[in-house]
N, C-alpha and C positions, 0 to 999 in steps of 0.2 A: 453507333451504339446508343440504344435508347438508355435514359437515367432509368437508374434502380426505385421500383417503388415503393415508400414505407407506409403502413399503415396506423403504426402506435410509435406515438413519438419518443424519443430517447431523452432524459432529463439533461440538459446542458448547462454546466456552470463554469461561467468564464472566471477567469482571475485577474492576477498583478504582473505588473512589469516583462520581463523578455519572455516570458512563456505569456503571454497575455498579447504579444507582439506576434510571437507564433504560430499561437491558438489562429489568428486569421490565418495568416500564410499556407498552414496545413487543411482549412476549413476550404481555402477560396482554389489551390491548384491540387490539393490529392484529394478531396470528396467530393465538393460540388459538382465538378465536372460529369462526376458519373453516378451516384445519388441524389436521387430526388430528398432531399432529407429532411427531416422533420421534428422540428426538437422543441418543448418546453424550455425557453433560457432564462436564465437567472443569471444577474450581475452579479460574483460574490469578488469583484474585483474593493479594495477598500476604501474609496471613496462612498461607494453605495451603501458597503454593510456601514458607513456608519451615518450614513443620508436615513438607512430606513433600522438605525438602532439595532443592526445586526440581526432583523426580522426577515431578510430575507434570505440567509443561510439556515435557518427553518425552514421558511418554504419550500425551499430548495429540495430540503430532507422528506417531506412531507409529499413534493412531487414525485420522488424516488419511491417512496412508498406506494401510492398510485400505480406509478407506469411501470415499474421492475427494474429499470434501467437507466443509469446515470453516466455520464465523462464530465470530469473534473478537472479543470487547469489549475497548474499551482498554484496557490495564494500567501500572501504574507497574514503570517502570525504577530502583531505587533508589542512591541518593547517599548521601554521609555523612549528611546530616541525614534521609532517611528509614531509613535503618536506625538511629539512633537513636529517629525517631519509632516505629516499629514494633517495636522490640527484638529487630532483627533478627542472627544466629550470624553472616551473610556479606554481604557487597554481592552480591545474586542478580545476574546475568545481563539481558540484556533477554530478555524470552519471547519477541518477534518475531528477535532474532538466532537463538535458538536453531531457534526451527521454521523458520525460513529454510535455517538451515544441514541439518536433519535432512530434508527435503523437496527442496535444491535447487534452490531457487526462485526469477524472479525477480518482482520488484514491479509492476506496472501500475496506474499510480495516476493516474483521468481526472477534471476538473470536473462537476459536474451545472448545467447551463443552465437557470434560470428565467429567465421573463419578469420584467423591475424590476431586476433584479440585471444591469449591463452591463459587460461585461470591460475594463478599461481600457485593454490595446491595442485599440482602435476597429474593425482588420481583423478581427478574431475573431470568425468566427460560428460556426464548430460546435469542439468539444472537443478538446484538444491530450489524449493520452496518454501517459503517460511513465514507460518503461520502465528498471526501473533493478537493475543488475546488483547482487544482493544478497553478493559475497564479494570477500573483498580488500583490494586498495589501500591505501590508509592506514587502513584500518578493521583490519587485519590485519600494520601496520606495527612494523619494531622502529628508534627512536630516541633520539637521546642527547644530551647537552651536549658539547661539545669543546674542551679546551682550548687556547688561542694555542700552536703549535708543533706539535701534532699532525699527523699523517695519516692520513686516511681509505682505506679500501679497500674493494673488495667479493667475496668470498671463496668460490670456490665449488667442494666437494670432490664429484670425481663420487664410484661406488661403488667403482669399482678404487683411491681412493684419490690419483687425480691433482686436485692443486688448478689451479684458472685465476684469478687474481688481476687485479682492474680496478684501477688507482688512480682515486679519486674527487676528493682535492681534498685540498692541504696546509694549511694556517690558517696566514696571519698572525695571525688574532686570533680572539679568543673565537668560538666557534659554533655550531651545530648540524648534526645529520648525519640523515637517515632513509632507512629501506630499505622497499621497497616490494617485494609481490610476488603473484602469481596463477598460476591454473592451466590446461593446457589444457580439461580436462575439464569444468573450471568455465565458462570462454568456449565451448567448444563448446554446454553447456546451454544457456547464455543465451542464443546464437543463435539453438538449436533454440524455446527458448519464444516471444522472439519472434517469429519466422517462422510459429509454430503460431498464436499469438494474433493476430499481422494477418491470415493466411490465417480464420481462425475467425469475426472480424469485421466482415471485408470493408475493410480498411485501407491505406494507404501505409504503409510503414515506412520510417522514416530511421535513421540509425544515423552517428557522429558523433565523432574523437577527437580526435588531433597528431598523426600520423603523420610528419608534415614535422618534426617535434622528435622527438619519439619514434621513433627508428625502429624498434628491436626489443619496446619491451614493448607500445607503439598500436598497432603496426603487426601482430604478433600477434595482435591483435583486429581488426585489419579484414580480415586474411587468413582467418580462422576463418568471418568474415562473410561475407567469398566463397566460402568451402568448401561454406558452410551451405548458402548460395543458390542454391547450382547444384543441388542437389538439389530445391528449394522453386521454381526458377525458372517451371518449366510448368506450374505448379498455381497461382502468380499471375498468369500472364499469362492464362490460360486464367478465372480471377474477374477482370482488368481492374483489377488492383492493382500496383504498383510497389514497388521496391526500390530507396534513392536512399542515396550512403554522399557525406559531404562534412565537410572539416573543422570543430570544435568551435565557431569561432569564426563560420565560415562561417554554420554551421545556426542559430546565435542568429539572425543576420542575418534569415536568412532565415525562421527561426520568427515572428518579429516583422514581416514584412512580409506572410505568411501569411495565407489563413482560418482556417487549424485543420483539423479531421478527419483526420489522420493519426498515428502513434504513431511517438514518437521516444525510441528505442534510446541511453542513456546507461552510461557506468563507472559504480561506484559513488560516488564521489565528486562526479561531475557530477549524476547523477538524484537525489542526495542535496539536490544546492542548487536543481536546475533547475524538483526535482518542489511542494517550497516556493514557489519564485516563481512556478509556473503558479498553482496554488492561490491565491494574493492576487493575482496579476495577473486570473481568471476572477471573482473574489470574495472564498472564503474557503476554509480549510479544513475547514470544516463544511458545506463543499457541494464534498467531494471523497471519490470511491471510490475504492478499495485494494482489488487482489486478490492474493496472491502464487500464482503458476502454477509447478509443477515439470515439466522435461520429457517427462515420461510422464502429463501430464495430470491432476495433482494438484490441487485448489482450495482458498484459504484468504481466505475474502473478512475484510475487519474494518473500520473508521472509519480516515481517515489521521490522525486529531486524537488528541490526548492523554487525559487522566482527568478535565482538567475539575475541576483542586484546587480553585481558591478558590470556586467556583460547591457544590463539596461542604460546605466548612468552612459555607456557611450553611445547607445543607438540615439540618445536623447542628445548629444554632444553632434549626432549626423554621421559619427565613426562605424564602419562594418562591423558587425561579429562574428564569429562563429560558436555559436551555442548550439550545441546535439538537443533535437527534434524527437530523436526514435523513442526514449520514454513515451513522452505527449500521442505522438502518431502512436503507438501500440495501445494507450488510452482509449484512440479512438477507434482503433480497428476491434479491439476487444468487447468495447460496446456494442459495435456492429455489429459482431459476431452473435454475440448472445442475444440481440435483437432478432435476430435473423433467427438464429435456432427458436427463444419462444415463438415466435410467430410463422414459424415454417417456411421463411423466403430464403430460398439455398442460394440464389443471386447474392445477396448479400450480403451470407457467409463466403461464398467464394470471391468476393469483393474485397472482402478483411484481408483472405488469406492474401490474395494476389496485394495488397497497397504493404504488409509484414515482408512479404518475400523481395516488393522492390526496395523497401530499407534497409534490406539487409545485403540485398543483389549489389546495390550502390555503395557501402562497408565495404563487399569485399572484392570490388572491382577496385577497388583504392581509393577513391573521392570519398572523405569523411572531414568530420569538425574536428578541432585544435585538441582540444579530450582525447580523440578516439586515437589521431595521428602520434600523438605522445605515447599511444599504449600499443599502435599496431605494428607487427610484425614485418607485413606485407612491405616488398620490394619497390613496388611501382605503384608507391600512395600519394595523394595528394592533400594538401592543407584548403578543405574550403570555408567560405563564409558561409553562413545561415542560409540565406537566401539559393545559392549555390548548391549547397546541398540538396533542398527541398527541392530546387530544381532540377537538380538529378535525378533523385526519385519519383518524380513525374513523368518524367523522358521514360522511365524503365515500365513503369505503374500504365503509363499510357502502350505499350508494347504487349506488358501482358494482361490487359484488358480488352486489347482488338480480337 
C-alpha cells in the first residue's frame, strides 16, 4: 500500500515526559507507516519554551492560525518545584492557556466508549460532550484578603472619566473579596463555536448557567446565546437538532438522568469541573478527546490528560510502563481527520477512522494498559505495557489498512 499523501501540513507540537516518550512511539509504528505526513513541528517540550522564553508556544499558535490544523502532546504547566527541577529563569505559563487565548478557542472535550469499560451513571449510552468556555471568570480574576472593618466596592470608570460605584459588602470580620469578569466578544465566540460544532456534528446542544442569581453577568450569557441562535436556528432545525438553554443546576439533573449524545455548553469554571467529572464518570481520562475550535474554524486537537510524571521518572529508571496512548492517538487521528475533510483527501479520513477503530478493536479484544485493566469488565483481559499495547494496535491497524 502506497503512503497517504498530504498536501497542507498539520501544526505539530511535541511536549514532556511519558506522552513525549509516546508521541514517538505512535508517530514512528501507527502513522508513518502509511502517511506521507507532513507537519510544521514545534518543540513546546520545557526545556525549549524556556531556551526560546516561551516564544515558541506562540508560534506554535500563530502556525495554527495559518494552516487550520494542530496536535498537541501533553505539556507540563510548571510550579515551584518544577522550575526548580528544570532550572527554570520564569514559572512559564500554561501552553494550552496561551494558544487558547491566541486562537480564541473553545474546548470540546467527549469520552471514547469501549465495550468493558461501563459509565457509572447506568443511563449513559452514548457520549456527553463538553464544551467549555476557555476565557475568564475566576481564571482571569483579581482577589484579596480583607480586613474586619473594611468595605468592598466595585469601581467602574468609563472613558469620559465617569465612575459608577457598586457597594459589595462591609466586613464585620476578616474576609475575602473577588472580582470577576468577561467579555462580549469572548461569549459571542463561544457561542458562535458551539452552534458551529453541534451543527458540524449533528448534536443537541445545551448550554447552562444562574441566571436566576446572576442577573446581569449569567444572564449576558444567555442572552448572547439567544442572539447566536437565531441566526443558527434554521440550519438546526432544518439537520433535526435542537437548542435547549436551562439552568446550571437544572442541567446536572438532567445530564444525569440523560442517554448522553448531546453537547453541553459550560462557563469556564463549570466545564472546568464538569468536563473532569464526565471523564471519570465514562471511565477515565485516558479515554477522553479534546479538541479546542476557534470561531472561524480553527483546530487544535491534543490528549485531555497530563505528562504522565511518575509513569516517566521509571521509563528514565529503564523500568516498563503501562501508560494508555488512546487519548494522544485520538489526538492524532482527529487531526487527520479534519485535515483530510478541509482538503478533500477521503484516504485520509478513512485512515483516522480505521488507526480509532484498531484502538479500540485492541480495548476490547482484552489487551489494554494498567488504567484500563483496573476499569474493564472483560473476561479475557490482559495487563500490557505501553509499548505492547501500541504494538497491538499496529498488528490490528496494519489488517485493516490492507
Amino acid at each position: 500500500m502506497s503512503r497517504i499523501p498530504m498536501t497542507v501540513p498539520i501544526v505539530e507540537m511535541d511536549g514532556d515526559e511519558m506522552t513525549r516518550v509516546l508521541w514517538k512511539m505512535i508517530k514512528d509504528k501507527l502513522i508513518l507507516p502509511y502517511v506521507d505526513l507532513k507537519t510544521d513541528y514545534y518543540d513546546l517540550g520545557l526545556p525549549e519554551r524556556e531556551r526560546t522564553k516561551d516564544s515558541v508556544t506562540v508560534r506554535s499558535a500563530e502556525a495554527t492560525l495559518k494552516y487550520g490544523v494542530a496536535v498537541k502532546c501533553a505539556t507540563i504547566t510548571p510550579n515551584a518545584a518544577r522550575v526548580k527541577e528544570y532550572g527554570l529563569s520564569e514559572m512559564w505559563k500554561s501552553p494550552n492557556g496561551t494558544i487558547r487565548a491566541i486562537l480564541d478557542g473553545t474546548v470540546f472535550r467527549a469520552p471514547i466508549i469501549v465495550r468493558g469499560i461501563t459509565p457509572y451513571v447506568r443511563t449513559w449510552k452514548k457520549p456527553i460532550t463538553i464544551a467549555r468556555h476557555a476565557y475568564g471568570d475566576v481564571y482571569k480574576a483579581s482577589e484579596t484578603r480583607v480586613p474586619k472593618g473594611s468595605s468592598a466596592f466595585i469601581s467602574v470608570v468609563s472613558a469620559d472619566g465617569t465612575e459608577k460605584r457598586l457597594p459589595l459588602h462591609d466586613f464585620e470580620c476578616d474576609g475575602v473579596v473577588q472580582e470577576t469578569y468577561n467579555l462580549d466578544d469572548s461569549i459571542f465566540h463561544f457561542a458562535e463555536s458551539c452552534f458551529s460544532f453541534a451543527y458540524s456534528t449533528g448534536q443537541d446542544l445545551w448550554f447552562a448557567t444562574k441566571d436566576t442569581v446572576s442577573k446581569t453577568y449569567d444572564r449576558r450569557f444567555r442572552d448572547i446565546f439567544d442572539e447566536v441562535y437565531a441566526e443558527w436556528k434554521d440550519r438546526f432545525e432544518e439537520k433535526g437538532i435542537t437548542y435547549f438553554y436551562t439552568l446550571i443546576d437544572d442541567a446536572v439533573a438532567r445530564v444525569i438522568r440523560s442517554e448522553g449524545g448531546f453537547i453541553w455548553a459550560c462557563k469556564n469554571y463549570d466545564g472546568d469541573v464538569m468536563s473532569d467529572m464526565m471523564a471519570t464518570a465514562f471511565g477515565s481520562l485516558g479515554l477522553m478527546t479534546s479538541v479546542l475550535v476557534s470561531p472561524d474554524g480553527k483546530y487544535e486537537y491534543e490528549a485531555a490528560h497530563g505528562t504522565v510524571t511518575r509513569h516517566y521518572y521509571e521509563h528514565l529508571k529503564g523500568n516498563p510502563t503501562s501508560t494508555n496512548p488512546i487519548a494522544t492517538i485520538f489526538a492524532w487521528s482527529g487531526a487527520l481527520r479534519k485535515r483530510g475533510e478541509l482538503d478533500g483527501n477521503e484516504r485520509l479520513c478513512s485512515f483516522a477512522d480505521s488507526l480509532e477503530k484498531a484502538g479500540i478493536q485492541t480495548i476490547e479484544d482484552g489487551l489494554m494498559t494498567k488504567d484500563l485493566f483496573q476499569l474493564s469488565s472483560l473476561e479475557n483481559k490482559r495487563c500490557a505495557t505501553s509499548e505492547e499495547f501500541i504494538d497491538g494496535i499496529a498488528s490490528r491497524l496494519e489488517r485493516l489498512c490492507k
